[in-house]
C-alpha positions in Angstrom: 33.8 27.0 -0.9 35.6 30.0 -2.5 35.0 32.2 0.8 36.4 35.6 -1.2 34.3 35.0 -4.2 31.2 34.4 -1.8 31.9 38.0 -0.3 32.5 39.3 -4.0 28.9 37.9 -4.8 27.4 39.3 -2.3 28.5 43.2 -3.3 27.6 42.8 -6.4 24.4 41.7 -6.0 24.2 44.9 -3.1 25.9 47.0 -5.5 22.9 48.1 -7.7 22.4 51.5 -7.7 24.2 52.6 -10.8 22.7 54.6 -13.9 22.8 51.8 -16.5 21.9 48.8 -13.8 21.6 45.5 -16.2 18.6 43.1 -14.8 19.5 40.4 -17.1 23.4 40.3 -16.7 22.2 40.7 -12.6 20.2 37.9 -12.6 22.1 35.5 -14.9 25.7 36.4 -12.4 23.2 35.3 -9.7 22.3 32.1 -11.6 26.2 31.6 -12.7 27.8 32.1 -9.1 24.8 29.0 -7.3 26.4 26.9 -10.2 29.6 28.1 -9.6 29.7 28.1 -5.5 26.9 25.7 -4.2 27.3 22.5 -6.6 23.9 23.2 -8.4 24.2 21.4 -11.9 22.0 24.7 -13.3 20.3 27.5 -12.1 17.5 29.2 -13.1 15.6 32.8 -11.9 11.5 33.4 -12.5 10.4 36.3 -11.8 6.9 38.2 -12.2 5.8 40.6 -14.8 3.5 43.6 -14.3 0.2 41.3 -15.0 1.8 38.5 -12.2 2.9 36.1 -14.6 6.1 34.4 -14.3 8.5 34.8 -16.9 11.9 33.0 -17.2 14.6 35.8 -16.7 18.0 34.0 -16.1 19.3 30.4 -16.9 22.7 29.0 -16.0 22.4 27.1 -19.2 20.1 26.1 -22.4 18.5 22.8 -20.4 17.5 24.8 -18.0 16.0 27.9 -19.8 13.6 24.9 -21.8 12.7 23.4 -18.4 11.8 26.8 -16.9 9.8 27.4 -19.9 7.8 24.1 -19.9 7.1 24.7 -16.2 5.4 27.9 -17.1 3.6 26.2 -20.3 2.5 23.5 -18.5 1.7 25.4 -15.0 3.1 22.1 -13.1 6.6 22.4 -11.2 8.4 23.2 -8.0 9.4 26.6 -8.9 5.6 27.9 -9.5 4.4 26.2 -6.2 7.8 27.9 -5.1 6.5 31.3 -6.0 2.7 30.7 -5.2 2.9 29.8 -1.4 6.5 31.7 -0.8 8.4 29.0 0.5 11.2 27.2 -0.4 10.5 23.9 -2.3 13.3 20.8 -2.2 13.0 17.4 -3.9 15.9 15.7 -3.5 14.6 12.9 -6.2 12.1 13.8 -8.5 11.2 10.3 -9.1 9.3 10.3 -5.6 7.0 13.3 -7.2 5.8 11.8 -10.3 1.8 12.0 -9.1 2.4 15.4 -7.9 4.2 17.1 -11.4 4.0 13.9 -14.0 4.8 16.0 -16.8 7.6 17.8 -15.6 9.6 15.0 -13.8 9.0 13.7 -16.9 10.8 16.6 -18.9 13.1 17.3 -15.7 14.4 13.6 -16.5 14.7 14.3 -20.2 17.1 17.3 -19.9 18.8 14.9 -17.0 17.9 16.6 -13.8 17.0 14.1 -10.5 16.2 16.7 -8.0 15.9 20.4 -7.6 15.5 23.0 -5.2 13.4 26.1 -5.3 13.6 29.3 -3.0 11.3 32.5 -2.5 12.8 35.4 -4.1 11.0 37.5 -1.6 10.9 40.1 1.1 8.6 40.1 4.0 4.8 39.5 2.1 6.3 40.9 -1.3 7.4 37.7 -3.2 8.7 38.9 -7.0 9.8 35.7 -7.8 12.0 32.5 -7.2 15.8 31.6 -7.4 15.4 27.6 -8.6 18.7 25.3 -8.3 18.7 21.9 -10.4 21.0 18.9 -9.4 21.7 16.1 -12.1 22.5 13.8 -9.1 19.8 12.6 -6.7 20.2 13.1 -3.1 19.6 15.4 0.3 20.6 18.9 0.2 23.5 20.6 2.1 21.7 22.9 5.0 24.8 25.1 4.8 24.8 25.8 0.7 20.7 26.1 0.8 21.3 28.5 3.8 23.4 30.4 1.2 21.5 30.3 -1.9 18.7 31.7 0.3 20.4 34.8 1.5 22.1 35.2 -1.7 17.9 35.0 -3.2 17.2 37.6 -0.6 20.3 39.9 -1.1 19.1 39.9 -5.1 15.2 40.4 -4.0 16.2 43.8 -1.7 18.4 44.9 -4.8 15.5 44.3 -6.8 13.1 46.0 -5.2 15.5 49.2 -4.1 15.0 50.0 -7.6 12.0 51.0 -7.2 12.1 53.0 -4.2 12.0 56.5 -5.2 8.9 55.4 -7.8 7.6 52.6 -5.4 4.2 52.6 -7.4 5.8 51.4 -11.1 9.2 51.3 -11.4 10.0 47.7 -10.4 7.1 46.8 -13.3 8.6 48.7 -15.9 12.2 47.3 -15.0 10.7 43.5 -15.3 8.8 44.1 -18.5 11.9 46.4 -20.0 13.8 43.0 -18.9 11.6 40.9 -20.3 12.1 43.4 -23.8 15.8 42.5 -23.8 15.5 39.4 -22.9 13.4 38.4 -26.1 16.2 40.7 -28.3 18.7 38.7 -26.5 17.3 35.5 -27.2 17.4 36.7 -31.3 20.4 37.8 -30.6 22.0 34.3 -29.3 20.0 32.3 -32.2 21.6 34.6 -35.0 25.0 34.5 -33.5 24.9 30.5 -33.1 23.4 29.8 -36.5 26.2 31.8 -38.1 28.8 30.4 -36.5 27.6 26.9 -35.7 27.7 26.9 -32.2 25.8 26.2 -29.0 23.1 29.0 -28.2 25.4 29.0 -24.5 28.2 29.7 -26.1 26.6 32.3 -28.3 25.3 34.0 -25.2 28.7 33.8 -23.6 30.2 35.5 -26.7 27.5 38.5 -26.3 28.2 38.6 -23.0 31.8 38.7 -22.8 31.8 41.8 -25.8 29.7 43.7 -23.3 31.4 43.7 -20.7 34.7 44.3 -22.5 33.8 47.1 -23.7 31.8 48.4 -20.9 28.2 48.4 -22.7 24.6 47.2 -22.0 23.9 43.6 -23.0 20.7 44.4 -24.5 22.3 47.0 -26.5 24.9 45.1 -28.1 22.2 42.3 -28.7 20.0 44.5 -30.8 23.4 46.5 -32.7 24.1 42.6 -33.5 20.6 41.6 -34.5 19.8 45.1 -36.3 23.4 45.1 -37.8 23.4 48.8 -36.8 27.1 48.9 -35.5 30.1 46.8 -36.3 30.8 44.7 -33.5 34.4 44.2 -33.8 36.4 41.6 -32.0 32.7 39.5 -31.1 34.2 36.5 -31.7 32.9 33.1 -30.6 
């Protein structure tokens, strides 16, 4: 394991108290650095919204965004029991749990996944959501790398919730449900760019992404200039 860019991820995901704090691009670098560090196939982040309901907010990758979704469609999977009792769920072979979720080891199979692992995103009784790892390769989990997703689940949860400390009452809501907001825009945002260049909706996203951050701007905002046509976008190339 890249020790230095397991120290990096861990101040960025501290380091959230800035003006124009991003929840998406937050959440999605969590999703990307599990993939990247802890030999998760895909990652995926559900959070709740102001109502409780759980909403898919990050997704390492297109499989795994649809799988989130069906989860939630179908109220049957790991990562809603997951958030429900606030303890970490692990299968290590989803083929062992088809009585207990039939229609999502069905689905999990479909996009290729054999086990997955699911961890509270919460702190002390306050559980906002949950941080789910997907393996495409059956088999037991390394005590060490779930040790480290769940303190990197934890490190994002206080970060989450220490935007709302100075407006403990609403302001993590409002944050979830604005996210939620750009996360649909963003979503519009991907299709239009894939369609019109005739690429992946990933690689759309990565294209969005990577203009953002180039030129130091919001990634909602560049999503809605793209899908409103309000601003040239020069240099979004895929």
């Amino acid at each position: 394991m890249n020790e230095r860019l397991l120290a990096k991820t861990f101040v960025e995901l501290a380091d959230n108290l800035v003006a124009d704090f991003d929840l998406i691009d937050f959440l999605r670098l969590l999703t990307d650095r599990c993939v990247g560090m802890l030999g998760a196939s895909a990652a995926g982040v559900l959070l709740a919204d102001r109502d409780g309901e759980l909403r898919v907010m990050a997704a390492s990758d297109e499989h795994v965004r649809l799988l989130e979704l069906f989860q939630l469609q179908n109220d049957e999977g790991p990562c809603l029991d997951c958030y429900r009792a606030g303890t970490p769920v692990a299968v290590p072979d989803l083929r062992t749990e088809t009585d207990r979720w039939p229609r999502f080891t069905t689905q999990a199979g479909h996009h290729g996944f054999r086990a997955v692992q699911a961890l509270p995103m919460r702190l002390r009784d306050e559980v906002v959501g949950a941080l789910n790892l997907f393996r495409t390769d059956p088999g037991p989990f390394d005590p060490g790398s779930t040790s480290i997703a769940q303190a990197l689940a934890d490190v994002a949860t206080i970060s989450l919730l220490q935007q709302r400390s100075t407006h403990r009452s609403t302001v993590l809501n409002e944050q979830l449900q604005s996210a939620l907001n750009s996360r649909i825009l963003i979503e519009q945002a991907k299709g239009k760019l894939a369609e019109r260049h005739g690429v992946d909706m990933e690689q759309a996203f990565t294209a969005l992404r990577g203009y953002a951050r180039a030129h130091n701007r919001r990634l909602s905002d560049i999503a809605r200039a793209f899908v409103d046509d309000s601003e040239p976008l020069v240099g979004l190339v895929v």
